[in-house]
Backbone as CSV, one residue per row, in Angstrom:
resi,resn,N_x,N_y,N_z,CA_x,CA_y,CA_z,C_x,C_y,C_z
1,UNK,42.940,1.661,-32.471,44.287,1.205,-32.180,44.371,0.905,-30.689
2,UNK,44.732,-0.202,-30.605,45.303,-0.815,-28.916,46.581,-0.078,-28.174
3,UNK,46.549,-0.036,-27.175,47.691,0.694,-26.564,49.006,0.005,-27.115
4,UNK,48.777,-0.984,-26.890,49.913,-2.260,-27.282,50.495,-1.926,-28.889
5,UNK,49.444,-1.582,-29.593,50.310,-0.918,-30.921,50.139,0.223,-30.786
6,UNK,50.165,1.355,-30.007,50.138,3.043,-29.626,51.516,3.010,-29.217
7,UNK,52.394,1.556,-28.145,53.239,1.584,-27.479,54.477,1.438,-28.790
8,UNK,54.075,0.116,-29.274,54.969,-0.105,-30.454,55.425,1.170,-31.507
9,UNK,54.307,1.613,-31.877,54.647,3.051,-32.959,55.506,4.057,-32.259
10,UNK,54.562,4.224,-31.057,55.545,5.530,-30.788,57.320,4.929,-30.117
11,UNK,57.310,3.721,-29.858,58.991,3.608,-29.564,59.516,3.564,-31.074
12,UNK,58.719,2.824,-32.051,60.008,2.993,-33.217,59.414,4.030,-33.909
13,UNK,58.863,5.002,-33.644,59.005,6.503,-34.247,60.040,7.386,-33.164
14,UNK,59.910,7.518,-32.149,61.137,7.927,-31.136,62.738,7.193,-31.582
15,UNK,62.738,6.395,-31.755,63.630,5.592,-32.160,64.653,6.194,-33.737
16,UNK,63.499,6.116,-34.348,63.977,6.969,-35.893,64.184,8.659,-35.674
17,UNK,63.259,8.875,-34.609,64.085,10.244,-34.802,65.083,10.577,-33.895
18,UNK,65.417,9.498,-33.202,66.481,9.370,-32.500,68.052,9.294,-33.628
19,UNK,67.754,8.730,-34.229,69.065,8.439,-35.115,68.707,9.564,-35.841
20,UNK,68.132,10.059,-36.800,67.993,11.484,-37.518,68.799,12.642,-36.514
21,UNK,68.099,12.664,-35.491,69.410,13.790,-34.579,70.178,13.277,-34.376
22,UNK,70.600,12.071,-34.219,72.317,11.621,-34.027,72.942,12.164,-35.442
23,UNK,72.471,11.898,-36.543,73.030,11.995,-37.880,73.090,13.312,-38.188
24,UNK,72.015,13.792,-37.894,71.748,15.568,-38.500,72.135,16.627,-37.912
25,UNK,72.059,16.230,-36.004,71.862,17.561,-35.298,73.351,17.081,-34.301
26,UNK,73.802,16.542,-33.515,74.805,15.950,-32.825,74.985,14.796,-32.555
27,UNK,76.037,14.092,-32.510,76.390,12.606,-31.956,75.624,12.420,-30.694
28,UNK,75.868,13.657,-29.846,75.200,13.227,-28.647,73.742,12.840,-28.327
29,UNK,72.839,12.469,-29.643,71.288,12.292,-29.317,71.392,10.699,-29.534
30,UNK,72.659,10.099,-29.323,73.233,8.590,-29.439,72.330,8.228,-28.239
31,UNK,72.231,8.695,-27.296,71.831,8.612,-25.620,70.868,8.637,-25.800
32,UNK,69.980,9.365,-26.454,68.412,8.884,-26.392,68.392,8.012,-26.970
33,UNK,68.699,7.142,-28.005,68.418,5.564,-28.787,68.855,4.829,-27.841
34,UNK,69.607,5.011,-26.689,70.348,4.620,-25.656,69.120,4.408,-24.460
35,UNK,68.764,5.385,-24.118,67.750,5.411,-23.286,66.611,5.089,-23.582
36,UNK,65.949,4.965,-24.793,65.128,4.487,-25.403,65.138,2.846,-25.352
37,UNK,66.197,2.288,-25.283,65.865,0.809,-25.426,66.067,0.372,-23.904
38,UNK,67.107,0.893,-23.360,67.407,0.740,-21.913,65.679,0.701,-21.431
39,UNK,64.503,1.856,-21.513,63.460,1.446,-21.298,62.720,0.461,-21.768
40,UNK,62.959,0.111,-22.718,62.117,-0.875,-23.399,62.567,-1.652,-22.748
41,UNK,63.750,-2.681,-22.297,64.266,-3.913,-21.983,63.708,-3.504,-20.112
42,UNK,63.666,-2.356,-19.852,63.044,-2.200,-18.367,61.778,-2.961,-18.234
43,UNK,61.073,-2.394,-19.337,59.617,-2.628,-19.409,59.037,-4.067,-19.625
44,UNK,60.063,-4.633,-20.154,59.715,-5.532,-20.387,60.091,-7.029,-19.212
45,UNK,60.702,-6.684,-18.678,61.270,-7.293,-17.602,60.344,-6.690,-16.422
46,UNK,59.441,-5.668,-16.055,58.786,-4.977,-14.485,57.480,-4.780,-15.344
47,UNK,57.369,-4.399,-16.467,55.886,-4.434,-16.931,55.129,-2.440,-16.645
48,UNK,56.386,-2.022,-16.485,56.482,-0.682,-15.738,56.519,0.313,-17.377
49,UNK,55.908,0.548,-17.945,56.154,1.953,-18.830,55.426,3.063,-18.994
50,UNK,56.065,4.268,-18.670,55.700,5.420,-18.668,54.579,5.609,-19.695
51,UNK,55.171,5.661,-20.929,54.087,5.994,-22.177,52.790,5.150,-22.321
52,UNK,52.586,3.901,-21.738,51.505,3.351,-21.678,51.005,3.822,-20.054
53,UNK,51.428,4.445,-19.584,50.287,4.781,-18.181,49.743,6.378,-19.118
54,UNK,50.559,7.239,-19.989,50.279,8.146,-20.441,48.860,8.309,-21.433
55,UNK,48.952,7.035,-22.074,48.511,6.611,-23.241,46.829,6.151,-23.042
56,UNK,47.336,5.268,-21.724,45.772,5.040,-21.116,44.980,5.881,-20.338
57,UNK,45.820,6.780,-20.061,45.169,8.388,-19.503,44.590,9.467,-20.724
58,UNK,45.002,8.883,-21.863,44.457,9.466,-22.811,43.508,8.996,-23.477
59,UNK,42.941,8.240,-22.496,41.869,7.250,-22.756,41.537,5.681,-24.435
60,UNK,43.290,5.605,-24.616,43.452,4.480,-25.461,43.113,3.576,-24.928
61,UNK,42.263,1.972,-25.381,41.894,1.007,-24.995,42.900,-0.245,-24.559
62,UNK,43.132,-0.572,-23.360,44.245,-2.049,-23.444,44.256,-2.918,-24.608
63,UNK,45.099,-3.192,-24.594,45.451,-4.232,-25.595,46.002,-5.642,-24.255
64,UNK,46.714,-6.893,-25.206,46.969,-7.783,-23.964,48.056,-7.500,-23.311
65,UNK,48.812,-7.410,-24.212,50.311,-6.616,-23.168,50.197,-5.410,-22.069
66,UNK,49.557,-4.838,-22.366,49.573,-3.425,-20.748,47.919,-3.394,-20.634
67,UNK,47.732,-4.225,-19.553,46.586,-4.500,-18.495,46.653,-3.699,-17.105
């Protein structure tokens, strides 16, 4: 697996269990699906994301998107 789909899975698995605690555990985990995309639209605009500098420290292979 490429970082580029390591990056993809883990935002829409964060994502789903983002809404599961909004639904299950408090309204207030609204803010992480919140903050969750707020990064994504960061990232995608500066090329800047945390989980892929993490990801490639965990020695996952580039893909074309995070070089």
């Amino acid at each position: 697996m490429t970082l580029d789909r390591s990056i993809f899975l883990f935002a829409g698995v964060m994502v789903l269990l983002s809404v599961a605690l909004t639904l299950w555990v408090s309204p207030y985990f609204v803010w992480f699906t919140v903050f969750i995309g707020a990064n994504l639209i960061q990232s995608s605009f500066t090329g800047f994301c945390p989980a892929a500098m993490i990801f490639k420290a965990l020695g996952i292979k580039a893909g074309c998107a995070f070089q």
